[in-house]
VOMIPA-977028 format. One record per residue (C-alpha): residue number from 1; residue in one letter; x, y, z. Coordinates in steps of 0.02 Angstrom, whole numbers, plus 50000, padded with zeros to 5 digits. Each point is the difference from the previous one (the first is absolute). Layout:
BEGIN
NODE:resi:resn:xx:yy:zz
NODE:NUM:A:X:Y:Z
...
! end
This chain:
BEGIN
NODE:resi:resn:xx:yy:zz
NODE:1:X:44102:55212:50911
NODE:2:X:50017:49804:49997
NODE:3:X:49981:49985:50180
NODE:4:X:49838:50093:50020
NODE:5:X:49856:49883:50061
NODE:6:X:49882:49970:49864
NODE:7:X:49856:49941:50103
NODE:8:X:49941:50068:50171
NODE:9:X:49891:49882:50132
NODE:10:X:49864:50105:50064
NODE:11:X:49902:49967:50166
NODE:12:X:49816:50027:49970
NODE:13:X:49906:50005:50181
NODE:14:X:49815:50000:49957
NODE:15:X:49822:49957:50058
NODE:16:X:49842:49938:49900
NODE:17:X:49801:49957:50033
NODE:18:X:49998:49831:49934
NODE:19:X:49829:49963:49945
NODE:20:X:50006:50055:49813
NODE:21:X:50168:49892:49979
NODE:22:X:50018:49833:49959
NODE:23:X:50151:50000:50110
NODE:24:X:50190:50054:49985
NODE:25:X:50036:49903:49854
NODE:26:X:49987:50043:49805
NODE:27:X:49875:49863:49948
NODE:28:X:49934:50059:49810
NODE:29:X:49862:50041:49995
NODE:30:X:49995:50059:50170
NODE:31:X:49996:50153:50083
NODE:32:X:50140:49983:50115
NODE:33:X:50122:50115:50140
NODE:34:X:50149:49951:49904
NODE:35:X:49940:50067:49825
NODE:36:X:49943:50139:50049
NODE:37:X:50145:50079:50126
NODE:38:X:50100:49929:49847
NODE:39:X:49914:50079:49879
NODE:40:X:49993:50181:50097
NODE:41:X:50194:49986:50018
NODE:42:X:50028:49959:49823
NODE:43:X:49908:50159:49958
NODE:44:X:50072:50112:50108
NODE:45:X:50190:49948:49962
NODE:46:X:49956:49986:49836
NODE:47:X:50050:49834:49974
NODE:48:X:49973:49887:49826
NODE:49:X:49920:49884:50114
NODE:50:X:49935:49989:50170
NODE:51:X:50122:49931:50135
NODE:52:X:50029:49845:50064
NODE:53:X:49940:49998:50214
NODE:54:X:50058:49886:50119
NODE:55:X:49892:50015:50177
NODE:56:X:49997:49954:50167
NODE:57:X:49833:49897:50030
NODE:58:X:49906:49940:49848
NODE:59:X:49826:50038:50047
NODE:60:X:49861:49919:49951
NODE:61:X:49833:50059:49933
NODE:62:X:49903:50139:50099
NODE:63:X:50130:49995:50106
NODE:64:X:50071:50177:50065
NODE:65:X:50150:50079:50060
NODE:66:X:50061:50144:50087
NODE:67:X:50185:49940:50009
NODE:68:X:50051:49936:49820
NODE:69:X:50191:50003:49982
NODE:70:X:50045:49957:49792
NODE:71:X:50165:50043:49893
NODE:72:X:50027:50049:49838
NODE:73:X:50161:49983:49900
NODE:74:X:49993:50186:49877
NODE:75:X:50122:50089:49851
NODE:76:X:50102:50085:50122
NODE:77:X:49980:50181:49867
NODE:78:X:49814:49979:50033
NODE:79:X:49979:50006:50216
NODE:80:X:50067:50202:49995
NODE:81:X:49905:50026:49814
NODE:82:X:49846:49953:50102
NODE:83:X:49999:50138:50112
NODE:84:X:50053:50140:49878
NODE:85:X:50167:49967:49969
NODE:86:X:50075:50016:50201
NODE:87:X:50129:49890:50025
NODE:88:X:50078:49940:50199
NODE:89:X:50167:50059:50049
NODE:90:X:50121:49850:50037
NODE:91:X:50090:50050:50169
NODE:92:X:50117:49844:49971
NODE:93:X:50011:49922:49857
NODE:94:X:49851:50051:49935
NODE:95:X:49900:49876:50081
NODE:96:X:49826:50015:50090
NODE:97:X:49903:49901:50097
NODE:98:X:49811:50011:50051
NODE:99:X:49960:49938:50186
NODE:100:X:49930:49829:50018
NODE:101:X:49836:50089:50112
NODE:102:X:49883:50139:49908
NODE:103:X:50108:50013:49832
NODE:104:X:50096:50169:50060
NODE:105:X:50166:50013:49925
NODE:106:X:50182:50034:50069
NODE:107:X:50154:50025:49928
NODE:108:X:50164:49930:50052
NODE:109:X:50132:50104:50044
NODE:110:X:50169:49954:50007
NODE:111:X:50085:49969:50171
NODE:112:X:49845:50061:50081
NODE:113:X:50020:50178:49947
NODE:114:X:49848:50091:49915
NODE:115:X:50058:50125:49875
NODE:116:X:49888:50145:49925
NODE:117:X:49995:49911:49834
NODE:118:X:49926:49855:50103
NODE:119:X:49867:50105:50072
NODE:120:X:49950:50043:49834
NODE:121:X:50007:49825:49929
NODE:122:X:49878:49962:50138
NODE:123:X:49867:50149:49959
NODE:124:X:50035:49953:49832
NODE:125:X:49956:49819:50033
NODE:126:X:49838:50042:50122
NODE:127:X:49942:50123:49839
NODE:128:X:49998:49877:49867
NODE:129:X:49906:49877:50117
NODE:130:X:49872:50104:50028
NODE:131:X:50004:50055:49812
NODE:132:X:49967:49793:49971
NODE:133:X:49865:49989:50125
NODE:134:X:49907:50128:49952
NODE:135:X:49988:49938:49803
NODE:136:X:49973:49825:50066
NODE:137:X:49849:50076:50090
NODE:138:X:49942:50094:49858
NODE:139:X:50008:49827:49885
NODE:140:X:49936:49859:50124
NODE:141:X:49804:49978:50042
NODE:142:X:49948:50037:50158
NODE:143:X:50006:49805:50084
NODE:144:X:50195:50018:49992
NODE:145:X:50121:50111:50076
NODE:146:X:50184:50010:50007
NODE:147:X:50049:50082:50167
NODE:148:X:50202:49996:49956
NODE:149:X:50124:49977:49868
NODE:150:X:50172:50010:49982
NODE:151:X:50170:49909:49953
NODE:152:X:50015:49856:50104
NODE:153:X:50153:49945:50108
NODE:154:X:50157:49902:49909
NODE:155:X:49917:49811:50039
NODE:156:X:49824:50032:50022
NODE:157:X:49865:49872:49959
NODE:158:X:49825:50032:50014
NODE:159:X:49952:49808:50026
NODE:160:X:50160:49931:50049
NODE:161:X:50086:50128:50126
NODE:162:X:49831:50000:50103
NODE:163:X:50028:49930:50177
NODE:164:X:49808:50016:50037
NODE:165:X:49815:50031:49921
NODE:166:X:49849:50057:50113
NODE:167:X:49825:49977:49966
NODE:168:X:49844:50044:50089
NODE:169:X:49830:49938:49957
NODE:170:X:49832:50065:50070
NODE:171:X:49853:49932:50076
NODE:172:X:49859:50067:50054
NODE:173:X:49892:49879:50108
NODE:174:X:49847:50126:50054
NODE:175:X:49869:50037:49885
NODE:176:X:49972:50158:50093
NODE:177:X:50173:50058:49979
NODE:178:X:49998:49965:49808
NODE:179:X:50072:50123:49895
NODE:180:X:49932:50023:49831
NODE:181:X:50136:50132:49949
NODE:182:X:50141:49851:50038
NODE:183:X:49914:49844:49917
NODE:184:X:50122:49982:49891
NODE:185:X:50141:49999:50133
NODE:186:X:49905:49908:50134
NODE:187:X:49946:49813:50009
NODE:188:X:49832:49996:50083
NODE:189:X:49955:49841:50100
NODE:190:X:49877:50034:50125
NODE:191:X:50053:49855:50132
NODE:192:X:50065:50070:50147
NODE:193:X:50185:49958:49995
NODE:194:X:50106:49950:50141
NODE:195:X:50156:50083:49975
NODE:196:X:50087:49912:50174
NODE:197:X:49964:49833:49911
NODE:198:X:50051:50044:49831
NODE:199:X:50166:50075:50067
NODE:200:X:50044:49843:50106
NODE:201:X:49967:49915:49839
NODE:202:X:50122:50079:49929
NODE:203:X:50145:50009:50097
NODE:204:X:50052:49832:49962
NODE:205:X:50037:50042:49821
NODE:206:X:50121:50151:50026
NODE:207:X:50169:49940:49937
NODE:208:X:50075:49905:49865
NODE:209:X:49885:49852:49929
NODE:210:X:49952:49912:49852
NODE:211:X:49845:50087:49958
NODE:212:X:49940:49911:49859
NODE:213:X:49830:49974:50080
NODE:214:X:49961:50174:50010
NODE:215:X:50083:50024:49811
NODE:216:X:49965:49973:49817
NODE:217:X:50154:49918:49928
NODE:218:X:50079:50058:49855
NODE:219:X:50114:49891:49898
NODE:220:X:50214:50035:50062
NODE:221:X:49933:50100:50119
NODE:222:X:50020:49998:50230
NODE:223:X:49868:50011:50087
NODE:224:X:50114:50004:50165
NODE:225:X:49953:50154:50096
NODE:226:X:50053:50100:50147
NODE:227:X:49829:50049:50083
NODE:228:X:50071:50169:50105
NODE:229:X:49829:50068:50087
NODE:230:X:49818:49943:49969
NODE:231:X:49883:50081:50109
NODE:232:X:49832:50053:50024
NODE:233:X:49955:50174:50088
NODE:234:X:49846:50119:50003
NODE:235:X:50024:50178:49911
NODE:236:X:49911:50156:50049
NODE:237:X:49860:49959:49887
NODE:238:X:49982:49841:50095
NODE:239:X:50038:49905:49838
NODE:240:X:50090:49847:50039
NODE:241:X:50192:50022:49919
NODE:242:X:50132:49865:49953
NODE:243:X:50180:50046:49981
NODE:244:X:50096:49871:49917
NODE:245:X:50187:50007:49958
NODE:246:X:50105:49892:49946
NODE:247:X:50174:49984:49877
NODE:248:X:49895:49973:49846
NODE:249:X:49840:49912:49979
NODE:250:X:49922:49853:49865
NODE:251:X:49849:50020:49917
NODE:252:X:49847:50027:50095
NODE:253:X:50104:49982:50160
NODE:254:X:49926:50150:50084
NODE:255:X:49822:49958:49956
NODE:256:X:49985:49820:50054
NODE:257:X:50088:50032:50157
NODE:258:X:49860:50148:50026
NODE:259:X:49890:49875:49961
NODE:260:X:50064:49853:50105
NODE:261:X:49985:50143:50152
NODE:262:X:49849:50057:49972
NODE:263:X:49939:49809:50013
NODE:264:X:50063:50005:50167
NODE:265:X:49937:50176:50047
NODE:266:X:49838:49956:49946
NODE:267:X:49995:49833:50108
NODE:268:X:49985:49857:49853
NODE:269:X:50197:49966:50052
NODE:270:X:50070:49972:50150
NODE:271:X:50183:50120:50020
NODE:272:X:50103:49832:49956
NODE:273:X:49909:49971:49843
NODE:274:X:50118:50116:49904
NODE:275:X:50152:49930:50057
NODE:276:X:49943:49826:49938
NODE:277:X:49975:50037:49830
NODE:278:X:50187:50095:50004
NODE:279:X:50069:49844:50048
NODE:280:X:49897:49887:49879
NODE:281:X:50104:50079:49866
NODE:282:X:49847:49987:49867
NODE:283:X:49873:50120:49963
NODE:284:X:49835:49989:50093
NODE:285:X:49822:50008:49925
NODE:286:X:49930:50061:50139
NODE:287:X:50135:50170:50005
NODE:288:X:49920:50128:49915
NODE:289:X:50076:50133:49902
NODE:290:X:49913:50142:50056
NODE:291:X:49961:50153:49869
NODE:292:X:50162:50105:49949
NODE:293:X:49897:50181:50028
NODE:294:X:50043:49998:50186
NODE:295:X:50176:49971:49973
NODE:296:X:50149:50149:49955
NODE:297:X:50171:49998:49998
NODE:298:X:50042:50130:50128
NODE:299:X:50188:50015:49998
NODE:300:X:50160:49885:49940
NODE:301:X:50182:50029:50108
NODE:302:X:50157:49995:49918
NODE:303:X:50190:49997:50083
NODE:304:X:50111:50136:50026
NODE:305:X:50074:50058:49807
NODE:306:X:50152:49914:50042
NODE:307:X:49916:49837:50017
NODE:308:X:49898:49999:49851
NODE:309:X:50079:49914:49894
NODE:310:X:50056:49863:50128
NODE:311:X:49826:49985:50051
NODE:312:X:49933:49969:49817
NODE:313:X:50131:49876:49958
NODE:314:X:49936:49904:50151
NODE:315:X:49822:50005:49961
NODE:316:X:50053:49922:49835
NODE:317:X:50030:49832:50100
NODE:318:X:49864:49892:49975
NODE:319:X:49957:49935:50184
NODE:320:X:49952:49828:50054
NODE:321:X:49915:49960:50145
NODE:322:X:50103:49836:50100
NODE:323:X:49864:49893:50022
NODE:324:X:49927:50020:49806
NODE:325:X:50200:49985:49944
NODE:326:X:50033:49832:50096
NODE:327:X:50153:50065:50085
! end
């Protein structure tokens, strides 16, 4: 029929060890995230060639993540021919949507009444996504894994309809508490670090600011930021823990505010140091951009479905701080 979709967006929820990549992005040459979760769904949809991705955080090399949100636009025929041929059951209008959190999928029915045929659209659904992940699993190596995937909800952006991304990046400051098995998730400093100090430190750049001092600028692009938590806390392993979260980040955000911190916590700053350089506006020699093994993307929060595509079409704004825009 004429009106039958011809593409599908799929949500892809996965996580990858990020020392063998040279980051998200296809770079030739390079072994990369992007080519190869491309190049496993090309195979498995059997596609003439691999997919384009869209994703939520860009991540840099040997940098990991256990919360990577990306999309893929695919030939509507192939999503069912991927998991042996089972196809979802509209309940209105033939439409379904996946939910925004952990990929699982629900169908719409109409006036809030769940028919039989529904029910079965939904097992239907649930099948062929666990037909999908289990050929993704069988085709990707070992440092990736896709925990969910699914059609995605009418609006859905995996960059643009994020409200939030949060990172965490690990330190470990004892040398007797030094794990060999996690060196290549773990930044090991062995200065005692003042977490009080570093977390006073920080407090002062939570909200929106310019942050092109922590940032390296890209040509047309912000590098306004809302800074939503930065914080500092012991885990069980004693390893000292930043969680960071913010709207979206620039490059090498996280790591040279880690690193401005980490000045502080090991007492070469004083807790207002960090805070200066924000408000210099200008990158700072003397901020280091600490090594990207410590640092994963842990999880990336998107609106309600109904907001999705509101929410992306605001992102799309290009924001201007007030006092680097002269108004």
């Amino acid at each position: 029929m004429d009106d039958e979709p011809r593409s599908v967006r799929l949500r892809i929820d996965l996580a990858y060890d990020g020392s063998g990549f040279s980051g998200w992005a296809a770079q030739p040459g390079r072994r990369t995230v992007e080519d190869v979760l491309a190049a496993a769904l090309g195979r498995i949809l059997r596609l003439p060639h691999p997919p384009g991705l869209t994703v939520a955080g860009r991540t840099d090399a040997g940098v990991h993540a256990r919360g990577q949100v990306a999309h893929a636009d695919v030939p509507a025929a192939g999503w069912p021919a991927a998991a042996g041929g089972q196809v979802s059951t509209a309940a209105a209008g033939g439409q379904a949507s996946t939910a925004a959190a952990g990929g699982q999928a629900s169908t719409a029915a109409a006036g809030g009444q769940v028919s039989t045929a529904a029910a079965g659209g939904q097992a239907n659904t649930a099948a062929a996504d666990r037909g999908v992940l289990a050929r993704l699993a069988a085709v990707l190596p070992a440092d990736v894994r896709v925990h969910a995937v699914g059609p995605a909800p009418d609006g859905f952006d995996a960059r643009f309809s994020a409200l939030w991304r949060r990172y965490s990046y690990r330190v470990c400051d004892d040398p007797a508490r030094a794990d060999p098995l996690r060196r290549h998730e773990t930044l090991w400093s062995f200065r005692r670090l003042d977490l009080a100090a570093m977390n006073e430190a920080a407090r002062p750049l939570l909200g929106e600011h310019e942050f092109a001092a922590f940032c390296r600028r890209r040509p047309g692009a912000t590098t306004v930021r809302t800074l939503r938590a930065l914080d500092w806390r012991r885990d069980g392993d004693g390893l000292a823990v930043a969680t960071v979260v913010a709207d979206a980040f620039c490059h090498n955000m996280v790591r040279a505010l880690v690193g401005a911190l980490l000045a502080v916590g090991e007492g070469r700053r004083a807790p207002g140091w960090p805070a200066g350089v924000l408000a210099a506006a200008v990158r700072d020699p003397a901020v280091r951009v600490v090594a990207p093994h410590g640092l994963c993307l842990e999880e990336v929060g998107y609106p309600p479905p109904a907001e999705l595509a509101a929410r992306a079409a605001e992102t799309r704004n290009v924001r201007a701080y007030p006092s680097a825009s002269g108004c």
